[in-house]
N, C-alpha and C positions, 0 to 999 in steps of 0.2 A: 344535183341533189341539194334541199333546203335544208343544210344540217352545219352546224356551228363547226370549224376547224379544231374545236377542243372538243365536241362532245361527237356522241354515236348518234343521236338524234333519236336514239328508241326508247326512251321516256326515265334511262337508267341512271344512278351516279356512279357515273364512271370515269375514274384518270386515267389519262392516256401517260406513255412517256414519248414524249415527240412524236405523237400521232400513231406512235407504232407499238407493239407489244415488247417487254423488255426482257419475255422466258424463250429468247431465240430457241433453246435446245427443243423446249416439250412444243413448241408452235409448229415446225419445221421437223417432229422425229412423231412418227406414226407410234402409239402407245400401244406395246403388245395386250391384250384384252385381259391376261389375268394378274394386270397390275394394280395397283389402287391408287396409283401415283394422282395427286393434289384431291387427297379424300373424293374421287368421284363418287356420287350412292347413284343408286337407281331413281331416284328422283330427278337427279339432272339429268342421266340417261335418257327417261321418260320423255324431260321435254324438250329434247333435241337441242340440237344447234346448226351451227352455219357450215361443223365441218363433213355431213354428210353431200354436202355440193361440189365441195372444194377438191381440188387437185393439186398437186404441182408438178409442170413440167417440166423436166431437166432436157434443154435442148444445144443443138451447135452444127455448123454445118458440113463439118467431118464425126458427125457422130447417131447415132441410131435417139430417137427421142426416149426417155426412162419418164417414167410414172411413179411419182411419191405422194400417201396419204399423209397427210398432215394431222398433228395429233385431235384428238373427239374434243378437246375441253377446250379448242381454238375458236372465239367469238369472232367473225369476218363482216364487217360494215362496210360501206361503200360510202365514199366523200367527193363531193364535185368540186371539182379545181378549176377557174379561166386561168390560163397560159396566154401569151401574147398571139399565140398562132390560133387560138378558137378553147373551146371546151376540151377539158379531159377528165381522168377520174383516178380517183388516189384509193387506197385501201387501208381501214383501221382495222388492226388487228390485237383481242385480248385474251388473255386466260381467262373462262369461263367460271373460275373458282375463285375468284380475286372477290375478297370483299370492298369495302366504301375505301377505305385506308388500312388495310390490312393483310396477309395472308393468315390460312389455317397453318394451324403448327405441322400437320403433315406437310407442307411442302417448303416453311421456312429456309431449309438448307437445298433441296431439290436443286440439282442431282448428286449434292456434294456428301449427302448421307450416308455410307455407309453400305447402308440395305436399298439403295435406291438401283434399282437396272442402270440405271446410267452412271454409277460413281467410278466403275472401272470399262467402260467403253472402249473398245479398243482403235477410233476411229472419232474424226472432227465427225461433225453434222453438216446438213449439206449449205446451211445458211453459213458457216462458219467456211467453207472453202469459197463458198458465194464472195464475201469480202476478202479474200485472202491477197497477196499480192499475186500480178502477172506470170512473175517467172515460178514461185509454185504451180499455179495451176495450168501453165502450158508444158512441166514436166510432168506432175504428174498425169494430165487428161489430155496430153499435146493438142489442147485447144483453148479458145475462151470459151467459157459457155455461159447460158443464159435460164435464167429460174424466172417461170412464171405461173403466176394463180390461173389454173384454168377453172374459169365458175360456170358449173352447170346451167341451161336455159330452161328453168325448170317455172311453172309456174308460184306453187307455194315459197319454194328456196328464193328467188328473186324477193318475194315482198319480205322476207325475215330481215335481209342482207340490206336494206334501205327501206325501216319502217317507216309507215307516214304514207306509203307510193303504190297505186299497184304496179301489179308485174309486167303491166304494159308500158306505162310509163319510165319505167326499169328497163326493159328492153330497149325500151326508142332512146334513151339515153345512152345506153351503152352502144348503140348500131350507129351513134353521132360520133363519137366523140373518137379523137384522134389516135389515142394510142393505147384502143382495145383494138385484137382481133375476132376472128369466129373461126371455128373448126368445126369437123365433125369427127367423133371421133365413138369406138369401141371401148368399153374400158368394164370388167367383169362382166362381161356379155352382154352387153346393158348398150344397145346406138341411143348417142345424144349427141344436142349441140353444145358447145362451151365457148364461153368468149374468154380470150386471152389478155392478162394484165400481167404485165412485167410485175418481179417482184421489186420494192424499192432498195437497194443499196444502202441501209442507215446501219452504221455500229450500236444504235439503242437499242437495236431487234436482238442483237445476242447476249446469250448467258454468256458472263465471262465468270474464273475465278481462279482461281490455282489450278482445278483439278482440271476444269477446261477454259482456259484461256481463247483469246484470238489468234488466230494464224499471220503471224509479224513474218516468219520468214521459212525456207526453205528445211534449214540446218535445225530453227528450232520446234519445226512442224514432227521432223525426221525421228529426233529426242524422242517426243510424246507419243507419237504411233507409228513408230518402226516397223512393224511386223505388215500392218496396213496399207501403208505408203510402198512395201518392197513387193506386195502383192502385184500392186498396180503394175508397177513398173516394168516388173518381171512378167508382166501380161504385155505392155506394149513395146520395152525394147530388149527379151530374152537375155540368154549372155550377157548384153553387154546393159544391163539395167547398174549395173554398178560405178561402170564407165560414165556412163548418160547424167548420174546421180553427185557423183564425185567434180565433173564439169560444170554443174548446175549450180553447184555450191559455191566455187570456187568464183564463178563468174558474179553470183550474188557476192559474197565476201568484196570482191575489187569494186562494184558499183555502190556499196557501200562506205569503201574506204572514200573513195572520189567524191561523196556526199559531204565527206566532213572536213 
């Protein structure tokens, strides 16, 4: 893609933070529809965006694939990267409601408001367990697993996602380049094709803040959502989720003493 490493290349003034969005929660958490969350009006509505295309896959290979929409006000660009081994392709992603240098005072504190759906969540976000350390997330999901953009092979959604190109040229791009896939796939009854982009692993994608932090460790994950985390568990090891939880702790605690 002919598009500068700093910019989106669709004619907008737009900061990136490290090429990536910095509202991990609202990018990454499907916005229930009768929010208002970062002033949406029906005029952005109107004119659409990138995340009618987008998907994301939660996948692993002891585990059933899960389907998460990503929030409406997610702007999704496409940046081409050489790597030593050939072509690839990166992903810029922004809040659609971000002005030049600023936000709207609706979402200044977002999600840390109050009145915001998210200020008492009872639950990280899935970009937020996405970074988290190992040994959480092989107890709680006794796997690794793997988050990826899956983007629609749509004709109009292609040319949004890399203005400047048509959708052809978008395509053959994408069928090159090394570390996209292609699926096919159902998803609201709706057959299409989707090419798969890992999501990238950077700490600038998420919201951090008191009320939601990153996920540093097991024992402090446990603290902030209790109820959520005992769900899980109590789904994959019965009885003995307690047992499983209390070892898991325990064994983090001593690799952490050994660290210092």
């Amino acid at each position: 893609m002919r598009t500068d490493p700093g910019s989106s290349g669709c004619g907008k003034n737009i900061g990136f933070v490290n090429d990536v969005c910095a509202d991990g929660i609202c990018c990454f958490t499907s916005i229930p529809r009768n929010q208002n969350h970062l002033g949406v009006t029906k005029v952005f509505l109107k004119r659409r965006n990138a995340s009618y295309g987008i998907k994301l896959l939660y996948t692993a290979l002891q585990s059933k694939d899960i389907v998460f929409n990503p929030c409406k006000c997610l702007e999704f660009y496409l940046r081409g990267l050489i790597t030593p081994t050939g072509h690839s392709i990166g992903a810029l992603l922004r809040c659609g409601i971000f002005g030049k240098k600023y936000r709207p005072y609706t979402c200044n504190e977002f999600p840390d408001k109050p009145d915001s759906f998210m200020h008492d969540i009872p639950a990280p976000c899935i970009y937020n367990e996405y970074l988290a350390p190992e040994d959480y997330i092989t107890l709680k999901h006794k796997h690794i697993f793997r988050l990826y953009f899956a983007i629609r092979d749509d004709q109009k959604f292609l040319k949004k996602i890399a203005p400047g190109f048509t959708a052809e040229e978008i395509r053959k791009k994408l069928n090159l380049c090394e570390n996209v896939g292609k699926i096919s796939a159902i998803w609201d009854e709706k057959p299409a094709e989707y090419f798969l982009l890992e999501a990238p692993k950077s700490a600038c994608v998420l919201y951090t803040s008191k009320v939601h932090p990153k996920i540093e460790s097991i024992k402090q994950a446990y603290h902030l959502w209790q109820g959520h985390i005992e769900s899980w568990l109590e789904r994959h090891y019965g009885i003995k989720w307690q047992e499983n939880l209390n070892h898991a702790m325990k064994q983090e605690s001593e690799k952490l003493k050994g660290m210092k």
